[in-house]
KENU-742084 format. One record per residue (C-alpha): residue in one letter; x negated, y, z. Coordinates in steps of 0.25 Angstrom, whole numbers, padded with zeros to 4 digits, always signed. Layout:
! KENU-742084
AXYZ
...
//
This chain:
! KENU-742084
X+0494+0742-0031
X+0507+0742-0026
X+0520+0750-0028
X+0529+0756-0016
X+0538+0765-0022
X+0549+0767-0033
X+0554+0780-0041
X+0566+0777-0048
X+0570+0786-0059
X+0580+0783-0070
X+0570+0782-0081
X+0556+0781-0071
X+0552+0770-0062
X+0539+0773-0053
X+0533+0763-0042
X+0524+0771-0035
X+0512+0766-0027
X+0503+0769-0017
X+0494+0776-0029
X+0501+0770-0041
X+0513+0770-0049
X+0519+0763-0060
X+0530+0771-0068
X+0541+0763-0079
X+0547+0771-0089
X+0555+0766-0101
X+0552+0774-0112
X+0559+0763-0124
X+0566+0752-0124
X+0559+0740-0121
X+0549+0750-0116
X+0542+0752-0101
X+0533+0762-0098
X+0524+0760-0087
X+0515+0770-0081
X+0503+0764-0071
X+0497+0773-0062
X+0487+0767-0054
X+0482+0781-0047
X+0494+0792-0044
X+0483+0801-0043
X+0480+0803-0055
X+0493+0801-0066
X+0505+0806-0054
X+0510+0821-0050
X+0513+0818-0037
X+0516+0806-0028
X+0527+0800-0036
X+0525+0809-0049
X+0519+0803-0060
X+0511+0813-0071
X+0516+0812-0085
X+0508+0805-0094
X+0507+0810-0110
X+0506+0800-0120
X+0499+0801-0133
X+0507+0788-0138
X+0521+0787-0134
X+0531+0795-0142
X+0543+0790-0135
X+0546+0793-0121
X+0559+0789-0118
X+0565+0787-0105
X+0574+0774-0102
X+0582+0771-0090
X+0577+0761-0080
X+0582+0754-0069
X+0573+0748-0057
X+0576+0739-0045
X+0569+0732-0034
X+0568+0716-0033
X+0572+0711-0020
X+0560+0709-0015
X+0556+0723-0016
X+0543+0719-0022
X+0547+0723-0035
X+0555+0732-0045
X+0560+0731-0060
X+0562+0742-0068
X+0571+0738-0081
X+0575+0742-0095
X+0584+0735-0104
X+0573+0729-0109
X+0562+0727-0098
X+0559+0725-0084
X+0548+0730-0075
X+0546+0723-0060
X+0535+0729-0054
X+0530+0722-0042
X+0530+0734-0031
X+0517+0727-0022
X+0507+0724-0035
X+0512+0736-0043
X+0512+0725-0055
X+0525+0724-0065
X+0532+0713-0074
X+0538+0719-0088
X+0550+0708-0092
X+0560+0710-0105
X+0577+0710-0103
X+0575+0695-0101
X+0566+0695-0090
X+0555+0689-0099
X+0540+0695-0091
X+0533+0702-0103
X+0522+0707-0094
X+0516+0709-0081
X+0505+0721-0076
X+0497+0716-0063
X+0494+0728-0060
X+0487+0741-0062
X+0476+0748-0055
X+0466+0760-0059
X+0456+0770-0052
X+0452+0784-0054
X+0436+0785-0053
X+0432+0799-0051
X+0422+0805-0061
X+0417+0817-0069
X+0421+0824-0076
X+0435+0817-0074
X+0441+0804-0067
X+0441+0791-0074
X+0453+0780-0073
X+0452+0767-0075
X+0467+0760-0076
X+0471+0745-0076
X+0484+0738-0080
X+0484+0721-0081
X+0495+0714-0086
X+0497+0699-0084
X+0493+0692-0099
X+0501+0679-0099
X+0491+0667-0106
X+0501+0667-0120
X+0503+0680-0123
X+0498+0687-0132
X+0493+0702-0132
X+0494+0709-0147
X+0492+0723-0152
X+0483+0734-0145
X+0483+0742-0157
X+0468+0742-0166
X+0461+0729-0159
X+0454+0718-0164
X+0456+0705-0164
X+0466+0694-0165
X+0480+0698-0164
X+0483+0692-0150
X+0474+0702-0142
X+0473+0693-0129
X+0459+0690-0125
X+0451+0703-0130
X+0450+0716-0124
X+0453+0732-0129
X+0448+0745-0126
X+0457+0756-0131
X+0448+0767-0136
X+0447+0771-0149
X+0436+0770-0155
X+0426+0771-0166
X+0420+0760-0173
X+0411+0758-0182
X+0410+0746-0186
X+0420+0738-0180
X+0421+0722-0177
X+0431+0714-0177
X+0429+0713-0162
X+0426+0730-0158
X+0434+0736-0149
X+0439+0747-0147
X+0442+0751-0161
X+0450+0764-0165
X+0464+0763-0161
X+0468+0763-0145
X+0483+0756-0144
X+0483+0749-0131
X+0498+0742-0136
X+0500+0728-0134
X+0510+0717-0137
X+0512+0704-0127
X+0516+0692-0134
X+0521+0680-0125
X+0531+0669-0128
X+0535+0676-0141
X+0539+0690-0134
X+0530+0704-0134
X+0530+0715-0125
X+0521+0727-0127
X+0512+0733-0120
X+0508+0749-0121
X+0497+0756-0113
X+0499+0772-0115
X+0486+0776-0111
X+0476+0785-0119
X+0463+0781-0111
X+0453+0772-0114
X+0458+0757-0112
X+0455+0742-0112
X+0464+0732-0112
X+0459+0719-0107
X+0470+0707-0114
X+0467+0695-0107
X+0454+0694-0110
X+0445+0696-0096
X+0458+0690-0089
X+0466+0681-0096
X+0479+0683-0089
X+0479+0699-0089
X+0478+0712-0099
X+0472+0721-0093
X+0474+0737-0096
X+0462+0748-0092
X+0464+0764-0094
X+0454+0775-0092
X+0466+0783-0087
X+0475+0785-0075
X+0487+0776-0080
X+0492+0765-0087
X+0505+0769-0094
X+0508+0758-0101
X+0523+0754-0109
X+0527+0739-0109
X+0536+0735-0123
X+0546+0724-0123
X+0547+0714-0134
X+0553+0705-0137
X+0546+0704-0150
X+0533+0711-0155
X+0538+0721-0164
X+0549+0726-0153
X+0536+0727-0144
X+0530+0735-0157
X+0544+0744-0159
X+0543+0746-0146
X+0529+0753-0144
X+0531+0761-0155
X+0543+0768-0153
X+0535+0772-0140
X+0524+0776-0147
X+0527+0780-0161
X+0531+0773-0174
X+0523+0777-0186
X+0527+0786-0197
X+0531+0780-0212
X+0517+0782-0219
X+0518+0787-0233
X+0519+0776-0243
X+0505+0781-0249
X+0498+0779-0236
X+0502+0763-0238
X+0497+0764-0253
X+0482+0757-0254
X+0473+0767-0249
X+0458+0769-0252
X+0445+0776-0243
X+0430+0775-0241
X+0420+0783-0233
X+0417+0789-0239
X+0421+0792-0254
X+0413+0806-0255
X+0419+0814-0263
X+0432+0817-0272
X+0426+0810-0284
X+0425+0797-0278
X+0440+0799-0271
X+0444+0801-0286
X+0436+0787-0291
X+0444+0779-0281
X+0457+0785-0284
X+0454+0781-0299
X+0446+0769-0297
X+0461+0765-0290
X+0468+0770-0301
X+0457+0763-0313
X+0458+0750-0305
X+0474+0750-0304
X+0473+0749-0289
X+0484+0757-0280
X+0480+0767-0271
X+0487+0778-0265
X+0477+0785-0253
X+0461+0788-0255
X+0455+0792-0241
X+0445+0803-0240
X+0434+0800-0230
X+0425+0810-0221
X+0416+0815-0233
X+0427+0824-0240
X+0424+0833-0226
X+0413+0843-0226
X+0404+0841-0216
X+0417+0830-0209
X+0421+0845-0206
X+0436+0838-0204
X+0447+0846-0212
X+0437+0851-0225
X+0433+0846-0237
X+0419+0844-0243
X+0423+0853-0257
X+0410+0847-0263
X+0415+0833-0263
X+0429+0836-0262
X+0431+0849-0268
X+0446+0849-0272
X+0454+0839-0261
X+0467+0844-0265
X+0463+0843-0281
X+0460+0827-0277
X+0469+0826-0268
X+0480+0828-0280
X+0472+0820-0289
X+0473+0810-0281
X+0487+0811-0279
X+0490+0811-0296
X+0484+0796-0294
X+0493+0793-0283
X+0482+0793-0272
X+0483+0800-0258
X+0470+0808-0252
X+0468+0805-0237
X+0458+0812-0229
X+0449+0807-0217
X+0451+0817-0203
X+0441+0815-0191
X+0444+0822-0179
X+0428+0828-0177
X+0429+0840-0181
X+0417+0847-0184
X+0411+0858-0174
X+0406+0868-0184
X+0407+0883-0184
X+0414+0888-0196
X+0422+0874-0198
X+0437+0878-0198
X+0442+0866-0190
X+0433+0867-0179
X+0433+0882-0179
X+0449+0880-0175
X+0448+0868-0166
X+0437+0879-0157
X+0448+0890-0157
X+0459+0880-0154
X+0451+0873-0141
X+0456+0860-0151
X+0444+0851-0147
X+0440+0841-0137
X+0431+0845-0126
X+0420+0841-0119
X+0420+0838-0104
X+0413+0853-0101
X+0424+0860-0110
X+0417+0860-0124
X+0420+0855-0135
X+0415+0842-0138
X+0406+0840-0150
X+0403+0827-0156
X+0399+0821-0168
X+0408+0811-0177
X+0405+0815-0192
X+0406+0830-0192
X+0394+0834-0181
X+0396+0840-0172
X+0412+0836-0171
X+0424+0842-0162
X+0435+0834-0159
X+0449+0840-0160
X+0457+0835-0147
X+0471+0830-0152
X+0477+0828-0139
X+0482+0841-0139
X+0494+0846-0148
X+0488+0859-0154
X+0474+0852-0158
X+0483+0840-0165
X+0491+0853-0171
X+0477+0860-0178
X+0474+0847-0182
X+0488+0845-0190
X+0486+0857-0197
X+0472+0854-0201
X+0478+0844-0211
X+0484+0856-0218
X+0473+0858-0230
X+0471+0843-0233
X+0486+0840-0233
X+0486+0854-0244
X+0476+0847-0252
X+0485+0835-0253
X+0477+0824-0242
X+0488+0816-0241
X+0485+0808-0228
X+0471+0809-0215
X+0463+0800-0209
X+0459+0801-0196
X+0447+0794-0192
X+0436+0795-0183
X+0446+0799-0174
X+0445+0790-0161
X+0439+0801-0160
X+0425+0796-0166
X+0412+0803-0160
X+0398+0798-0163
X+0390+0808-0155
X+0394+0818-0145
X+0387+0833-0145
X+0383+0841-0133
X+0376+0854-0136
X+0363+0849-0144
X+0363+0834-0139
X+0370+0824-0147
X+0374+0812-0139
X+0378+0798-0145
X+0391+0791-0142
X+0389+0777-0136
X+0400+0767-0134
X+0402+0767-0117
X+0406+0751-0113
X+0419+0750-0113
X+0419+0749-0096
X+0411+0762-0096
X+0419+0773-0094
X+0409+0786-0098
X+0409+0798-0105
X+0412+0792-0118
X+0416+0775-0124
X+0413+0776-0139
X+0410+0785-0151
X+0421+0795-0146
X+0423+0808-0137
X+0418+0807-0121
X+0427+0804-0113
X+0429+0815-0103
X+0430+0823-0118
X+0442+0834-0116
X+0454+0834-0124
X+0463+0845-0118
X+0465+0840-0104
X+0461+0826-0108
X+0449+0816-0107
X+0443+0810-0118
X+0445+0798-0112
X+0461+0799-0111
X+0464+0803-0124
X+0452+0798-0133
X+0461+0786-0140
X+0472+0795-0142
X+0463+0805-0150
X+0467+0799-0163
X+0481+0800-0160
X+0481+0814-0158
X+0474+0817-0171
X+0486+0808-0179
X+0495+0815-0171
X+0489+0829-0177
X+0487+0823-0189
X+0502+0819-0192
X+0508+0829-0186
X+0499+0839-0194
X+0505+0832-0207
X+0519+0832-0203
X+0519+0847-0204
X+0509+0848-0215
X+0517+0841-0223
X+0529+0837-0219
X+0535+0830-0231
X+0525+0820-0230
X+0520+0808-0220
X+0507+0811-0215
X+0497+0799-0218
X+0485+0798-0208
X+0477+0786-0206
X+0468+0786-0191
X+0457+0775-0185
X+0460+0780-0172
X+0473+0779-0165
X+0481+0776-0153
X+0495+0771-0147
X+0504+0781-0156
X+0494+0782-0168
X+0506+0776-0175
X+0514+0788-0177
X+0504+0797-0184
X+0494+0787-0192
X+0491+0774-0199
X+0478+0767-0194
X+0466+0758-0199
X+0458+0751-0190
X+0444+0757-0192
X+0431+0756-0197
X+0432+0741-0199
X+0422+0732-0209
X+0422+0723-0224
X+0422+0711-0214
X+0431+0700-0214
X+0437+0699-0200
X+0440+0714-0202
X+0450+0711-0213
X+0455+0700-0203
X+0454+0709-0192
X+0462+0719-0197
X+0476+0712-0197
X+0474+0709-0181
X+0470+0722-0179
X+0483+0730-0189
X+0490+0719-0183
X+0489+0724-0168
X+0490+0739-0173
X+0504+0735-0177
X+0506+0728-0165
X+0502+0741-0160
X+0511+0750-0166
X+0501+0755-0177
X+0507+0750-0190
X+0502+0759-0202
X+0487+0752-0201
X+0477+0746-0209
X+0461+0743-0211
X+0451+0747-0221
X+0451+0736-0233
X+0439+0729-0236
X+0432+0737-0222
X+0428+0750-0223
X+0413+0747-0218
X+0405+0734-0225
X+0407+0729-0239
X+0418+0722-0244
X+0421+0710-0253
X+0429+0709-0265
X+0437+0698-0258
X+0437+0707-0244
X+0444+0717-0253
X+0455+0709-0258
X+0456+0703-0244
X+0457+0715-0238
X+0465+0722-0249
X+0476+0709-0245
X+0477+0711-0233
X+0476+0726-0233
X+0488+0726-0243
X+0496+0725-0230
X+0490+0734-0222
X+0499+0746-0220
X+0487+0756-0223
X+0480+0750-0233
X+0465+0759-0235
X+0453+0752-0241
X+0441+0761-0235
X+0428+0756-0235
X+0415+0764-0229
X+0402+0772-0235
X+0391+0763-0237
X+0399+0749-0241
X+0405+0745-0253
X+0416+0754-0261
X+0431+0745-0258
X+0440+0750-0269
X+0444+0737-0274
X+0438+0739-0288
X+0425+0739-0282
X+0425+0724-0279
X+0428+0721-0294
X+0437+0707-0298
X+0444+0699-0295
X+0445+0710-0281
X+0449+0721-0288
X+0462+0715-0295
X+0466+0708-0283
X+0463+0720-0274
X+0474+0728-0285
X+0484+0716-0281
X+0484+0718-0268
X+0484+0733-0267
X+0497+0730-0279
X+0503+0722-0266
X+0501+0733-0258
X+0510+0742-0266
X+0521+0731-0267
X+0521+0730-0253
X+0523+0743-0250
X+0539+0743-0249
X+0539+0735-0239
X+0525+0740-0233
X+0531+0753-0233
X+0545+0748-0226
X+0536+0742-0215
X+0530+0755-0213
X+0543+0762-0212
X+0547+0750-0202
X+0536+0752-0193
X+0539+0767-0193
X+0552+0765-0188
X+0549+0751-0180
X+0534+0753-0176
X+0533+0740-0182
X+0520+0737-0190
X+0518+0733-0205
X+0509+0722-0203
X+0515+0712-0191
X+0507+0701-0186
X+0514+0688-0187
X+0519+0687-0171
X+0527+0698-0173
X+0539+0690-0178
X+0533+0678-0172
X+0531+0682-0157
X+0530+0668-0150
X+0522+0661-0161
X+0507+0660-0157
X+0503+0654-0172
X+0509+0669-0176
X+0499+0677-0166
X+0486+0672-0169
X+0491+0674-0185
X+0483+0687-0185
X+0477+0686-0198
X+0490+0687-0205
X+0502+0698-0203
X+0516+0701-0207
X+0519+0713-0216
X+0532+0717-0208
X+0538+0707-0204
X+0540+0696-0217
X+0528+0695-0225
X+0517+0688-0220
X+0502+0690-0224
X+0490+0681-0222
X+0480+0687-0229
X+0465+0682-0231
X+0455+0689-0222
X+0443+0679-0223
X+0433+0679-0233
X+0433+0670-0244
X+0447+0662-0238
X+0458+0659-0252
X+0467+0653-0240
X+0472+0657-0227
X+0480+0651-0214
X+0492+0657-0212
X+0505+0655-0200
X+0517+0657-0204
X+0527+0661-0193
X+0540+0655-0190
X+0548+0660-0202
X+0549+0655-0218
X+0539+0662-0226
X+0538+0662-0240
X+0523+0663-0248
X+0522+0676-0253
X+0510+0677-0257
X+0502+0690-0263
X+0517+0696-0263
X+0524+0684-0270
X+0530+0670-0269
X+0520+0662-0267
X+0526+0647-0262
X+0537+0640-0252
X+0542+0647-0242
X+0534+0639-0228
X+0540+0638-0215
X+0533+0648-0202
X+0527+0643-0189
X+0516+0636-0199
X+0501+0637-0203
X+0499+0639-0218
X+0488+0639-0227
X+0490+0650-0237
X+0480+0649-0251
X+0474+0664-0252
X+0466+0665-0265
X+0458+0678-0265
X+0472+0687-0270
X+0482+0682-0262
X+0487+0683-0249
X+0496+0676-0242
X+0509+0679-0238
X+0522+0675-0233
X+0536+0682-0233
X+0544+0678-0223
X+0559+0670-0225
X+0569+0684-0223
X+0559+0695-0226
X+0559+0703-0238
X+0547+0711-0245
X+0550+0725-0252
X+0540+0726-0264
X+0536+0735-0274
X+0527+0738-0288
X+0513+0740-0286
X+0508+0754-0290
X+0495+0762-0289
X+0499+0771-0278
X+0514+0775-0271
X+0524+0782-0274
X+0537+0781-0267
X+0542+0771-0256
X+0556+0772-0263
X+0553+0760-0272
X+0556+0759-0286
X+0553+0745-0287
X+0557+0735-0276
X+0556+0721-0275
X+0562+0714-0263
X+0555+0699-0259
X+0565+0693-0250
X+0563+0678-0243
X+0577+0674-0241
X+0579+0670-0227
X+0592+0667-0216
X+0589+0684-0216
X+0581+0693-0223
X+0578+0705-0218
X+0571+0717-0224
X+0569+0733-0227
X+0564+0742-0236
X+0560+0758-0232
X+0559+0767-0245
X+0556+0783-0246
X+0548+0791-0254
X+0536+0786-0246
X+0532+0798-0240
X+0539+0810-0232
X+0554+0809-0226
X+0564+0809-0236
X+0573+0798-0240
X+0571+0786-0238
X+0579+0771-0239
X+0578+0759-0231
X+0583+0747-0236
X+0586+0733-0227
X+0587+0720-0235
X+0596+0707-0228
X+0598+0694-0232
X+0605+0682-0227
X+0610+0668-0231
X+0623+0668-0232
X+0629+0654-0234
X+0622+0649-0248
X+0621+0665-0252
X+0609+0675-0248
X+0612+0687-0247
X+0602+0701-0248
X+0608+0714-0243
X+0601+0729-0244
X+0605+0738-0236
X+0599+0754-0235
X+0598+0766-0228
X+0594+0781-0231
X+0595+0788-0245
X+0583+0785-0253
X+0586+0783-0268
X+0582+0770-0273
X+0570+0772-0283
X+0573+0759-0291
X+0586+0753-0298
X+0582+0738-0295
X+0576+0731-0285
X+0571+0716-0284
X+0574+0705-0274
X+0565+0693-0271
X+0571+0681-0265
X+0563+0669-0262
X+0569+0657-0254
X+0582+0655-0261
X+0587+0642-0269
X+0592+0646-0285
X+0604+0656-0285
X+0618+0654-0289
X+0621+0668-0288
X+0615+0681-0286
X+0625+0693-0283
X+0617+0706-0282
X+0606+0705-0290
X+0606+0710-0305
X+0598+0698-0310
X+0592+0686-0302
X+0583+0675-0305
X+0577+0663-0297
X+0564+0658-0299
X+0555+0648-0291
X+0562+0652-0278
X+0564+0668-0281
X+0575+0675-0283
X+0572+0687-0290
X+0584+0697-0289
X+0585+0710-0296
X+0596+0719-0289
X+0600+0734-0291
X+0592+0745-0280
X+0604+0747-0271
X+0607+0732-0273
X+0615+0728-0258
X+0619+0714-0259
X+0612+0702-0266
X+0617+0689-0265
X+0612+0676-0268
X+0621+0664-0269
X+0612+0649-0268
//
């Protein structure tokens, strides 16, 4: 492959080949965007005309100057940024990507692909390598499994339904083909824009190279300077979407089951809650409040009044959420599919028809989301659920799910295709030459679930505008950010899958998906009492906490495991509530940053190697680290510490001697505590516990502060749901000469809720004066302040 031809425009470069081309764009700063074209024939208009290409992720589309010049040689050119550079190698039709200080961050050697000729339409097959140094490391790639540090394994990008999973299965049900290269303490990112069936290949066949595949025509692909992680993660999500503020119930604890069957039995876990003392602010409604899994109805035998349980639920302080699938079922009469006929709303088989299958209604239609007026129909459906006070949806199944396709009077079973085999259909799913408008299948299957989000949130927003729509998917894509939180799946009451699950949220924050969680205690298998509390820990940080558990295993609310469980179950769902000023700071952050709640330990730690393989322990932001214990019968656990000062903070309070980072420690771990570290200059915003939420405009504050050369620290407040007022507060603190000194500053017109507010300093030697504070006292290394709410300056004199 080579190229023999430049088009210079002042925001387009193009190298044209004899059949290729490879076009640079900068959408962002610190952003390229490089389109492969290994055949004109099939992504160009004309001889030096490329065909626009639509993008179900990117949201932002800017277009930045660049320049371009030719070495002397003239066997090569560089296209720059202010940020980057791009010398592309004219003969091999390779490129090396290098930051403003000439630093190489990566290196493609090369791209190829071939258009094989079939029926009923033309199959692709594209190819991009890029060079994979020995030490660097390769993270993210959205809902994966295994260790944080992804070198060595190999992905396909198709979403897919699993049941059960293992911690080794792939794929799962999220498709993000977004990665982050780590080397010599700097990342770059890495993005392939492609909906098409995909594998990725990380230096596992060949340990020098990763290697990209597509089922389309193209690689368009966007490269993401650094120099640290989370600028690689600010970056990719400002071209594809930062999430929306979720409303504080939605981070309250949460509670489902497939299936509780009827409205009794939601009633006896709402007061089985309330009887036991336990918070709890959302119960999930699974597929058998349908009739028939007719989607958008209610069975009136076992749910005959949802609006009447809807508001009792609410006087206990409890949200309804409701389970959506996308089959819809083809049955004459049926409101729903009578309109998607009249509308042309469904996806079509090759001949024209539309396609029936079978997922749990039979036979089932499948709305096609690709196109604006089907997502449109499907916002408004959520009009009579939203009138009888459902408060958020779930969408599942929505990969989309098929277990059996129909044609006429044969039935005919879907069986998984190897992953080489590219036939008429790879998984329990639609065929791939399956027509969504002018679309294959096969183009747009893992961007099926995006589409429904998008109908979904959008529907919301005009249903109901003065609130923020809540929706939880399985399925997903590059983008699913902006619309819904996710949970990783089906998974399983096994021990690894509590441990695999802080990898896998891990890299979906690595990835741009931040609002995620799993199912405590699994939702298929039996759980323990002590998996419970384990998992109620660890699932205490989740940012979508939900236990959900499976028909046909054991019951999971807590209270069903008896003592010592259930009290220390309460504890922890107590420190879920306490946590939720800071929680809900973080998720505001990420909504304006991209950045995720949970952070693995390498994010501020980029060049220590002790930090990456730490994948079993996480950061809540970016100052409180959490080791919790994921192995059965363990009372202890091994923990790093990164370079820093971190003070025990065990179970939310001082638990020892501040230790020094860059060291291995051995934490004690009895069966209700976790270890935890607060790290020298971070601040935690904590609150009462309480049995459900209220309002994110805190009327009881409690700042813990670990004094430090400079702390740093914010705290977002509002009503905790719509888009009124709100209050963002930024706490400082320095060492000035033998004085510390805290200053708070704010922005936007909230009222404050509370007259007082109290101030936890660790790390400071006796006082000889406080100035700020109405009353002080210092005991055993704390200082315990209590100041006035609009409080400005506090200082301590040593």
């Amino acid at each position: 492959m080579r190229f023999d031809d430049i088009s210079i425009e002042s925001t387009r470069i193009t190298f044209w080949g004899p059949r290729t081309a490879l076009e640079v764009r900068s959408p962002l700063p610190g952003v390229l965007r490089l389109r492969h074209i290994p055949s004109l024939g099939h992504s160009s208009r004309g001889p030096r005309e490329l065909a626009p290409k639509q993008s179900w992720a990117v949201v932002e589309q800017g277009e930045r100057p660049l320049s371009v010049h030719r070495e002397k040689d003239g066997q090569s050119a560089v296209v720059t940024t202010e940020e980057l550079s791009l010398e592309v190698q004219l003969a091999q039709g390779t490129w090396l990507l290098r930051d403003a200080s000439g630093r190489e961050l990566a290196r493609c050697e090369g791209f190829s692909g071939e258009a094989m000729p079939d029926y009923p339409v033309t199959r692709f097959r594209s190819r991009l390598s890029l060079h994979a140094p020995p030490d660097e490391a390769w993270l993210g790639f959205g809902e994966k499994v295994g260790a944080l540090d992804k070198r060595g394994m190999h992905f396909v990008f198709w979403n897919t339904d699993v049941v059960p999973h293992h911690p080794d299965t792939d794929p799962l049900y999220q498709s993000i083909p977004f990665s982050l290269g780590l080397r010599d303490g700097v990342a770059w990112g890495f993005f392939l824009d492609e909906s098409w069936r995909l594998e990725a290949d990380v230096a596992a066949e060949d340990s020098t190279v990763v290697r990209w595949d597509s089922t389309g025509p193209e690689l368009d692909t966007y490269l993401f300077a650094g120099p640290m992680p989370a600028d690689v993660v600010r970056r990719y999500t400002a071209l594809t979407g930062r999430p929306p503020l979720p409303p504080l119930w939605s981070l309250g604890a949460q509670q489902s089951r497939w299936g509780y069957e009827n409205a009794n039995e939601i009633r006896s876990v709402i007061h089985g809650y309330r009887a036991h003392k336990l918070p709890l602010d959302c119960v999930y409604l699974d597929i058998d409040y349908m009739e028939g899994y007719k989607v958008w109805t209610w069975d009136r035998t076992r749910y005959p009044d949802p609006a009447g349980l809807a508001k009792e639920a609410a006087s206990h302080g409890v949200r309804l959420v409701t389970i959506i699938d996308p089959g819809v079922k083809a049955e004459p009469g049926y409101p729903v599919y009578e309109e998607a006929l009249a509308g042309d709303y469904l996806v079509r088989n090759d001949r024209g028809n539309v396609l029936l299958g079978e997922v749990w209604p039979k036979p089932a239609t499948f709305p096609d989301f690709t196109r604006e007026e089907v997502r449109a129909w499907w916002g408004r459906l959520h009009r009579g659920f939203v009138e009888a006070g459902i408060a958020g949806f779930w969408n599942d199944m929505n990969e989309p799910a098929c277990f059996r396709l129909i044609n006429g009077h044969e039935t005919f079973s879907i069986i998984s295709a190897p992953a080489t085999d590219m036939g008429k259909v790879a998984g329990p799913t639609l065929p791939h030459d399956a027509r969504h408008g002018d679309k294959r299948h096969l183009e747009v299957h893992n961007v099926y679930a995006l589409g429904m989000a998008r109908a979904a949130y959008e529907g919301l927003r005009q249903l109901a505008p003065e609130r923020r729509p809540f929706l939880l998917t399985r399925a997903g894509s590059a983008g699913i950010q902006r619309y819904t939180a996710v949970w990783t799946g089906d998974n399983s009451s096994y021990w690894s899958h509590m441990e695999l699950s802080i990898s896998m949220l891990l890299g979906l924050g690595l990835s741009g998906v931040s609002f995620t969680g799993s199912d405590v205690s699994g939702f298929m298998g039996n759980a323990t009492g002590e998996m419970l509390v384990r998992w109620q820990q660890l699932g205490t940080f989740y940012p979508l906490l939900r236990n959900h558990s499976a028909k046909g295993t054991r019951f999971q609310e807590p209270w069903r495991f008896g003592e010592p469980y259930l009290s220390i179950a309460r504890e922890w769902l107590e420190r879920r509530y306490q946590l939720l000023p800071t929680l809900y700071s973080l998720m505001h952050e990420s909504a304006q940053e991209g950045l995720p709640a949970l952070r693995p330990l390498v994010m501020y730690a980029p060049g220590d190697t002790e930090a990456l393989r730490m994948d079993d322990a996480f950061l809540f932001g970016r100052e409180l680290l959490v080791a919790p214990v994921v192995r059965q019968g363990r009372t202890r656990r091994h923990v790093y510490l990164p370079e820093g000062r971190w003070l025990p903070f065990f179970d939310l309070g001082l638990s020892g001697e501040a230790l020094d980072g860059r060291q291995h420690v051995l934490a004690e771990a009895p069966l209700g505590s976790v270890p935890m570290w607060l790290r020298a200059g971070g601040a935690l915003a904590l609150t009462e516990p309480a049995q459900h939420t209220t309002s994110a405009n805190w009327a009881h504050l409690t700042w813990h502060i670990h004094a430090a050369e400079r702390v740093e620290a914010r705290l977002y407040e509002d009503a905790g749901d719509g888009y009124g007022a709100s209050r963002l507060t930024r706490l400082a603190g320095e060492w000035k000469g033998d004085r510390f000194v805290l200053e708070r500053s704010v922005e936007g017109s909230l009222p404050l809720a509370r007259e007082t507010e109290t101030l936890c300093v660790y790390a400071l030697s006796t006082p000889r004066e406080v100035l700020g504070a109405r009353e002080h006292r210092f005991v055993d290394g704390l200082l315990l302040l209590e100041v006035e709410a609009g409080w400005s300056r506090v200082e301590v004199r040593l």
